[in-house]
C-alpha positions in Angstrom: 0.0 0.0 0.0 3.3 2.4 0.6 3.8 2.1 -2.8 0.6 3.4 -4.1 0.6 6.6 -1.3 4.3 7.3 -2.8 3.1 6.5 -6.9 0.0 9.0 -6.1 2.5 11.9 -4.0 4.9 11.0 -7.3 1.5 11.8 -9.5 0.7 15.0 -7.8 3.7 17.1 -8.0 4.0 16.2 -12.2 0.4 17.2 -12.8 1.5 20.6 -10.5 4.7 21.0 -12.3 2.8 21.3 -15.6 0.0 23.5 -14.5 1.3 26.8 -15.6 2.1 29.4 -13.0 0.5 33.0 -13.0 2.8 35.7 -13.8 4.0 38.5 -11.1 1.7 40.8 -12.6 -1.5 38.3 -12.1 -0.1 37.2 -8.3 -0.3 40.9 -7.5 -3.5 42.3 -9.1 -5.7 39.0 -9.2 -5.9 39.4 -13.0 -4.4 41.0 -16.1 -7.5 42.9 -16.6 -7.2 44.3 -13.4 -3.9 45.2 -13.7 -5.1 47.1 -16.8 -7.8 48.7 -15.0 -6.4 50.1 -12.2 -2.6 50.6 -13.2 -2.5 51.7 -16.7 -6.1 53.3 -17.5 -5.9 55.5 -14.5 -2.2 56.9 -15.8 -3.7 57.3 -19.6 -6.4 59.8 -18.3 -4.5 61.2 -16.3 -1.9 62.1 -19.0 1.0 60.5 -17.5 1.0 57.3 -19.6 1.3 58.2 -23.2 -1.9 56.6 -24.9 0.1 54.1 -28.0 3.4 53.9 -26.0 0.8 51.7 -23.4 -0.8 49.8 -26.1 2.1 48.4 -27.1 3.1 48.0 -24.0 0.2 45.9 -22.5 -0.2 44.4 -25.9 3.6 43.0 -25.1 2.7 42.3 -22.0 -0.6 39.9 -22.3 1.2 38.4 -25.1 4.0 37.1 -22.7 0.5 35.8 -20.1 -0.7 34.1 -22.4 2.5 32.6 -24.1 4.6 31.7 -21.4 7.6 33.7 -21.1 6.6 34.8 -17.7 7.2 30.7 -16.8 10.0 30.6 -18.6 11.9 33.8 -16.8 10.8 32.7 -13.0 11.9 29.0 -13.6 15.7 30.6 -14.0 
C-alpha cells in the first residue's frame, strides 16, 4: 500500500509541475484585466501614460500571459 501513497504523491507534483504558474503581474493584481484597470487606465487619463506607448506595451505584455515567457523567466 506504501507504494501506491508514494506512486500517487509521485503523481501529484508532475500534474503541479505542468499546470502553468500566473505571472507576477496576475499574483499581484488577481488578473491582467485588473492590472489594466487600475494601473495603466488610470495613468492614460490622467496624462501620465502616453496613450500608443501603453498599447504596445500591454499588448507586449498579455502576449508574454498568455505565451509563457513569464514561466520561462521565473523557472531561471
Amino acid at each position: 500500500m506504501g507504494a501506491v501513497r508514494a506512486l500517487h504523491r509521485r503523481v501529484i507534483k508532475l500534474e503541479n509541475a505542468a499546470k502553468p504558474r500566473p505571472s507576477p503581474i496576475a499574483l499581484f493584481y488577481g488578473s491582467f484585466d485588473l492590472f489594466v484597470e487600475v494601473a495603466i487606465l488610470p495613468g492614460i487619463e490622467s496624462g501620465a501614460l502616453s496613450r500608443p506607448d501603453m498599447i504596445d506595451v500591454v499588448a507586449a505584455l498579455r502576449a508574454w500571459e498568455n505565451d509563457g515567457t513569464w514561466d520561462r523567466a521565473c523557472a531561471k
